[in-house]
C-alpha positions as CSV (number, residue, x, y, z in Angstrom):
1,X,26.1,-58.3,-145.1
2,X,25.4,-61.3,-146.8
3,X,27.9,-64.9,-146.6
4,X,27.8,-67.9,-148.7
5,X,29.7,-70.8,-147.2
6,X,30.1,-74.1,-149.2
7,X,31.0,-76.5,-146.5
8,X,31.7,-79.2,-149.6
9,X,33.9,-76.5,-150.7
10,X,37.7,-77.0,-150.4
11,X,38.6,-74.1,-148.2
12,X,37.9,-74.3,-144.3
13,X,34.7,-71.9,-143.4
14,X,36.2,-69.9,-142.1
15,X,38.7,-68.9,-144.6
16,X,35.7,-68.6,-146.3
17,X,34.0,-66.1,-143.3
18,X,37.6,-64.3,-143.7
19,X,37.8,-63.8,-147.4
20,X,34.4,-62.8,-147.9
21,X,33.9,-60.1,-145.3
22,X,37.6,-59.0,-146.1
23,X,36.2,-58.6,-150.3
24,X,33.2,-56.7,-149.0
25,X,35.0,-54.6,-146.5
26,X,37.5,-54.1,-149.9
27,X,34.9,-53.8,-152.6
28,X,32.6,-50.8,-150.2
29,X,29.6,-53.3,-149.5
30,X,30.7,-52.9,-146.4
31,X,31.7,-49.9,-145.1
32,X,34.0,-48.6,-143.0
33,X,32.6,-48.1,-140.0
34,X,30.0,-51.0,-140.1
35,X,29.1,-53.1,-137.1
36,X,29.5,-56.7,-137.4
37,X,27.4,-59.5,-135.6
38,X,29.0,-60.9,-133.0
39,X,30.7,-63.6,-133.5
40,X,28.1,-66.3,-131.8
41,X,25.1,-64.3,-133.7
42,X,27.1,-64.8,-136.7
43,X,27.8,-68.1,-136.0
44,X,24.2,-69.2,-135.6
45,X,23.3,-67.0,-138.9
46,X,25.2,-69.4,-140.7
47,X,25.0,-72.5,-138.6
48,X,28.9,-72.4,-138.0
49,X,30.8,-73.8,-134.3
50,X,31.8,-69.9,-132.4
51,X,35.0,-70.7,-132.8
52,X,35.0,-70.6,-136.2
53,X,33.9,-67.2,-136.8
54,X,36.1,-66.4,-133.7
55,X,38.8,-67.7,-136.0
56,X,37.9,-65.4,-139.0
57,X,37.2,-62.5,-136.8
58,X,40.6,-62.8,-135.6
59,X,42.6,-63.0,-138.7
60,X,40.3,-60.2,-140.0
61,X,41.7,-57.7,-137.2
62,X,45.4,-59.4,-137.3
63,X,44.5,-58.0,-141.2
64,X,43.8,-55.0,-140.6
65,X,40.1,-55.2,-141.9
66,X,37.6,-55.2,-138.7
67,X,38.7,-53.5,-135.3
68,X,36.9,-54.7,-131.9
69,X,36.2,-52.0,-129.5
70,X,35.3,-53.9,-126.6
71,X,31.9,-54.4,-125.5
72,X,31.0,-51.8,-128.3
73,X,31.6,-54.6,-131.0
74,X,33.3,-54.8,-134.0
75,X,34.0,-52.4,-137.0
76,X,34.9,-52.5,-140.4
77,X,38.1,-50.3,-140.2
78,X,39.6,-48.1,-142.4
79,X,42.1,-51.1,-143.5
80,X,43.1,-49.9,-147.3
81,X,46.3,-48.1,-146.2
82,X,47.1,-50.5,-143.8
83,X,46.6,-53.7,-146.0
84,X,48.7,-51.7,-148.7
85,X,51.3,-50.5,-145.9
86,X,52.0,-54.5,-145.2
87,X,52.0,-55.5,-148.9
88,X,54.5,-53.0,-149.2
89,X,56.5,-53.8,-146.3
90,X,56.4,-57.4,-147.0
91,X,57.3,-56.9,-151.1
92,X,60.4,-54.5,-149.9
93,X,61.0,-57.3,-147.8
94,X,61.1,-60.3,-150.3
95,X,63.2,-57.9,-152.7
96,X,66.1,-57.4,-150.2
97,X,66.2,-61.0,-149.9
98,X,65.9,-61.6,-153.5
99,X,68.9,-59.4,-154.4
100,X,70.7,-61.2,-151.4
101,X,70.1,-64.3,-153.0
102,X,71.7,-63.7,-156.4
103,X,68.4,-63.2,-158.1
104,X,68.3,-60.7,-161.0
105,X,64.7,-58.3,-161.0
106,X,63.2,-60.6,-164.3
107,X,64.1,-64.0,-162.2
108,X,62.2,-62.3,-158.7
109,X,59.6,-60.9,-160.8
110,X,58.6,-64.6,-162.4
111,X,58.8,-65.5,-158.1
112,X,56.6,-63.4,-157.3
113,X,54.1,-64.1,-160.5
114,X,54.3,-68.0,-160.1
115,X,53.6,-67.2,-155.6
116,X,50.8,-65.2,-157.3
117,X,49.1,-67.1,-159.4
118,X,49.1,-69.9,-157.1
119,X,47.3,-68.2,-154.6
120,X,44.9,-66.6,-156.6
121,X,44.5,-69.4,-159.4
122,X,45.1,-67.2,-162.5
């Protein structure tokens, strides 16, 4: 596993822990079923506080992408289905409220593309 963290970057490290383990976990370099450092061997790897890889550990399992097993450590899970189950969940949800709010498909659609594009910067 390999991390790049730009602390003159704009995003917060570790967003930056998060996004990068969560696109290798994604993209196979890290497969599922791969033991992560622990958080403080991490942390020194990279010459972060504890709490900040804490913090990305976290939101990585609150994601669905790592699972802690105690004292065992922690995993890359098998998150695909689950990251698409809550995409799905949450774009079902955003559609009900669309149509609740008057919105036609082409005006919910250009929501969702703008949301998009701000987020990922195409």
């Amino acid at each position: 596993m390999t991390l790049n963290i730009r602390i003159v970057e704009g995003s917060a490290p570790y967003e930056q822990v998060r996004a990068q383990i969560s696109e290798q976990a994604r993209s196979g370099a890290l497969p599922v079923g791969y033991r992560l450092p622990t958080v403080r061997g991490l942390a020194e790897q990279l010459g972060l506080a504890a709490n900040t890889v804490a913090k990305a550990y976290r939101a990585l399992e609150t994601d669905g992408v790592i699972e802690t097993r105690g004292r065992n450590g922690t995993f890359v899970a098998a998150a695909g289905s689950a990251a698409e189950k809550e995409a799905a969940t949450a774009a079902a949800g955003y559609a009900e409220r669309a149509r609740r709010l008057g919105l036609g498909e082409a005006e919910a659609l250009a929501a969702v593309r703008d949301a998009l594009r701000a987020v990922y910067g195409d």
